[in-house]
C-alpha positions in Angstrom: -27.5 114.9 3.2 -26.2 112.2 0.9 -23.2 114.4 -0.3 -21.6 114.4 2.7 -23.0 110.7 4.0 -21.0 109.5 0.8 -17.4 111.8 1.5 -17.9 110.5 4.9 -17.7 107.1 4.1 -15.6 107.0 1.3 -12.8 105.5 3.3 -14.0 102.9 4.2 -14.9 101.9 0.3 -13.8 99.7 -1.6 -12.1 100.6 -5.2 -15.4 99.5 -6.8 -17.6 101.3 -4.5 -15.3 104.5 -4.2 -15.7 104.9 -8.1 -19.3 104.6 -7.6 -19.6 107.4 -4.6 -17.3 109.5 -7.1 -19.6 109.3 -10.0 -22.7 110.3 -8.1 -20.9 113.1 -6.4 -20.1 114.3 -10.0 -23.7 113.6 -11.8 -25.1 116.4 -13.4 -28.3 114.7 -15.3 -32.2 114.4 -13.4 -31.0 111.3 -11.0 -34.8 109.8 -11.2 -33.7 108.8 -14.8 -30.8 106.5 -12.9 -31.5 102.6 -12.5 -29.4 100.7 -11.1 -28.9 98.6 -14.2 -27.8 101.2 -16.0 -25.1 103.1 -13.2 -24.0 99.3 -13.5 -23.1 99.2 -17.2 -22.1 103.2 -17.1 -19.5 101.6 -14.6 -18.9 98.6 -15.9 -19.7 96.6 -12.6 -21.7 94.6 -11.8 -25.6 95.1 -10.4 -25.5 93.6 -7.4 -22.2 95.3 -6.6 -24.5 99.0 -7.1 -27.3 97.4 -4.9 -24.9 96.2 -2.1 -23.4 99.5 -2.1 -27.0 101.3 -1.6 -27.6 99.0 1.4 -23.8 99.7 3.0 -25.1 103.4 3.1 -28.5 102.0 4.9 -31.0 102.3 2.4 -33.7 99.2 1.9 -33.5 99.8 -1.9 -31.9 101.8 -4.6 -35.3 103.4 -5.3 -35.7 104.8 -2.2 -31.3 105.7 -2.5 -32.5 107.8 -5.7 -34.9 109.6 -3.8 -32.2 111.1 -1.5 -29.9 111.5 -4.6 -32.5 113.5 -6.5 -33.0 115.9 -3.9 -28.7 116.5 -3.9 -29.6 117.0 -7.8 -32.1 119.9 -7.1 -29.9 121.1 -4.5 -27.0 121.6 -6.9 -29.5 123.1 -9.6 -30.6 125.6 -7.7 -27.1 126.9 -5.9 -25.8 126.9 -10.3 -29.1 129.1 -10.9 -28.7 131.2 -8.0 -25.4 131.9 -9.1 -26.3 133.2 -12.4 -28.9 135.5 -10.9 -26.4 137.0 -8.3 -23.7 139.6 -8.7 -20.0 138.4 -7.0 -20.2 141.1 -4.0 -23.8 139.0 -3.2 -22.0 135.7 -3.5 -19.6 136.8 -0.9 -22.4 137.8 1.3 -24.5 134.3 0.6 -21.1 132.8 1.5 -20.4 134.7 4.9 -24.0 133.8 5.8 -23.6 130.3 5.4 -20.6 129.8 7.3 -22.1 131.9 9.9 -25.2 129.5 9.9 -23.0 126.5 9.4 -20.5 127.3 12.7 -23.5 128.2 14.3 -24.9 124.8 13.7 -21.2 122.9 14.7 -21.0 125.0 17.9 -24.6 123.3 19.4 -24.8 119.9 19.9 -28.4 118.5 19.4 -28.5 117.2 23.3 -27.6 120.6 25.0 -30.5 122.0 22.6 -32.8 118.9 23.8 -32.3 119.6 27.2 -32.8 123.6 26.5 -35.8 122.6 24.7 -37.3 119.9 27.8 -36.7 123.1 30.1 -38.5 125.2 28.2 -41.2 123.0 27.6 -41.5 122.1 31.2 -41.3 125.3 33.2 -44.6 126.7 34.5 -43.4 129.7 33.7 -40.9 131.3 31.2 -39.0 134.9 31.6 -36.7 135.9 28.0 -34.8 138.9 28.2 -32.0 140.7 26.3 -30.3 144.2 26.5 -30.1 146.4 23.5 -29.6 145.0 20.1 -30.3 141.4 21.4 -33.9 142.6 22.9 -35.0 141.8 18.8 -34.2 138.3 19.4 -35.5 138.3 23.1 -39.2 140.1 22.1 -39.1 137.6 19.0 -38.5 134.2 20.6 -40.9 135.3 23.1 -43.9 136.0 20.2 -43.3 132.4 19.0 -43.3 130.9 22.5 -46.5 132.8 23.2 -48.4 130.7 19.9 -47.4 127.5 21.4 -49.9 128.1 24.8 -46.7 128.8 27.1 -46.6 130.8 30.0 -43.9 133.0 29.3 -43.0 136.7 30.0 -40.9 139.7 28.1 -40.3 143.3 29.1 -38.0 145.3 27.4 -36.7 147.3 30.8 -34.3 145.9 33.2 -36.8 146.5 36.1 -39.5 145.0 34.7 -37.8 141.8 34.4 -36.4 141.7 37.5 -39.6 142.1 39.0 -40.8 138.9 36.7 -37.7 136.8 37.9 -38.7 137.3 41.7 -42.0 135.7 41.0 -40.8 132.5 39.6 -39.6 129.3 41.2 -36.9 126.3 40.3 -39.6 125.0 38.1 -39.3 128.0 35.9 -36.8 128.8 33.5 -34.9 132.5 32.3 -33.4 133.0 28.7 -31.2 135.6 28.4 -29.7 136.4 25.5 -26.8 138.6 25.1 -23.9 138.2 22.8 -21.3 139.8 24.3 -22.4 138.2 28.0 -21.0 141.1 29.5 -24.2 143.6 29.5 -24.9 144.5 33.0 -28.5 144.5 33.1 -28.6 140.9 31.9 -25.8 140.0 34.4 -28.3 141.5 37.2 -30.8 139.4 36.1 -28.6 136.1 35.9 -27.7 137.0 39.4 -30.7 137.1 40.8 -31.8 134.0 38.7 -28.8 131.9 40.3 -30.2 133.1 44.2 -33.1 131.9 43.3 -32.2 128.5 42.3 -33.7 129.3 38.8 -32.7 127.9 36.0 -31.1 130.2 32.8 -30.4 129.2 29.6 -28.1 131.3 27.8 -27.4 132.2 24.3 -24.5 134.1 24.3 -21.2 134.5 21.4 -18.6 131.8 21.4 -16.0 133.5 23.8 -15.3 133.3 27.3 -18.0 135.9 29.3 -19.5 136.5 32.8 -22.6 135.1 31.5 -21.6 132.1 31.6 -21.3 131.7 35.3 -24.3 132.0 35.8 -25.9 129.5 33.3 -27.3 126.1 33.7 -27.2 125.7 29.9 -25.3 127.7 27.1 -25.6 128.0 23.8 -23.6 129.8 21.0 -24.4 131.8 18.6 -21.2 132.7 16.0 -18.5 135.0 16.3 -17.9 134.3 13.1 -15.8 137.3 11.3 -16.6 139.5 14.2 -19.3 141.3 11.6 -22.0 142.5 13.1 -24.6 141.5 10.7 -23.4 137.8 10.6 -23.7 137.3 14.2 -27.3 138.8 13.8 -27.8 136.0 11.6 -26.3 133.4 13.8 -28.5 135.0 16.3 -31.9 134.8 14.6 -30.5 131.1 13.4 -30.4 130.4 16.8 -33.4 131.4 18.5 -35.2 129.8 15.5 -33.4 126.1 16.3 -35.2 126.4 19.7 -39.0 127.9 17.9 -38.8 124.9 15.7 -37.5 122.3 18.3 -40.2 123.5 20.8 -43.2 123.9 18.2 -42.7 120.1 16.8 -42.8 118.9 20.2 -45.9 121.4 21.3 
């Protein structure tokens, strides 16, 4: 996002360019009105010194730099018009969602979820399972890895599963997920995962747990608050990084 590709650079500016990053930050007006003649006079600088400062941020052009700008333009339009249609106790909700999306996002590095996403995509065979309230997220991951044409496998009772696991080999691959990491009939199952030299990827809350003894990889979904419905959402977030990873490769 260019907001945050300009803030992230803006130390290594120069006085000239710093004022330009600041203005754009601040625009309010349609940004596909912009030239860069014109950001030139409305700075008093000169062109080339808009055009050089386009390229420093790794764009070929400043018409492809207002394409990227626009979009942060929309952006802010339609965060000021949600505001206006939402009362302040649903702002505070919007805002505990994002931050629990957002850590969410922080906590998983994009190569853990690559190699969580080759496994996946690899494995001749796929078992997902979670206990309880994280079952949702277990039956749901498995219904999207079912449209992509893999072989994978979901029961809702403890038995079942382990009965699945024993059939599969170190070419196949578990996913349990459990946010506390502590639920005993997903520990049984990463048990007998482990003896079997299978491998388990985990999706578990950012804490130390059990379950993490037992996986090959982990990935976190947010603690964030300790409100239920937020990790839910961090949850769901989650599983739908992996559905979206695994379906654009598929």
């Amino acid at each position: 996002m260019i907001k945050a590709l300009l803030k992230s650079k803006m130390s290594q500016f120069s006085k000239q360019e710093k004022n330009i990053a600041c203005y754009l930050l601040e625009l309010e007006f349609d940004a596909r009105i912009l030239t860069s003649n014109a950001l030139a006079e409305q700075l008093g600088i000169s062109q080339s010194t808009v055009i050089r400062f386009t390229q420093k941020l790794g764009y070929e052009s400043f018409r492809t730099f207002l394409v990227d700008l626009n979009k942060l333009y929309l952006d802010d339009q339609r965060v000021k018009e949600r505001d206006l249609l939402t009362s302040g106790s649903v702002k505070k909700l919007i805002s505990r969602y994002e931050d629990a999306i957002h850590e969410t996002n922080v906590l998983n590095n994009s190569d853990t979820i690559k190699q969580a996403v080759e496994l996946i995509i690899n494995a001749d065979r796929i078992v997902v399972y979670g206990a309880a309230n994280s079952s949702i997220f277990a039956e749901y991951l498995y219904s999207q890895l079912n449209k992509t044409g893999l072989f994978v496998q979901f029961s809702k009772g403890t038995h079942a599963s382990l009965v699945s696991v024993a059939q599969l080999n170190s070419k196949s691959v578990i996913v349990l997920i459990s946010q506390s990491g502590e639920t005993e009939d997903t520990l049984d199952i990463a048990k007998q995962a482990k003896a079997n030299d299978i491998p388990v990827i985990v999706l578990t809350g950012h804490h130390k747990n059990s379950l993490h003894e037992y996986a090959d990889i982990v990935l976190y979904s947010s603690d964030y608050a300790k409100n239920l419905m937020n990790i839910r959402i961090s949850q769901l977030f989650l599983v739908d990084i992996l559905i979206q990873e695994i379906t654009e490769r598929k």
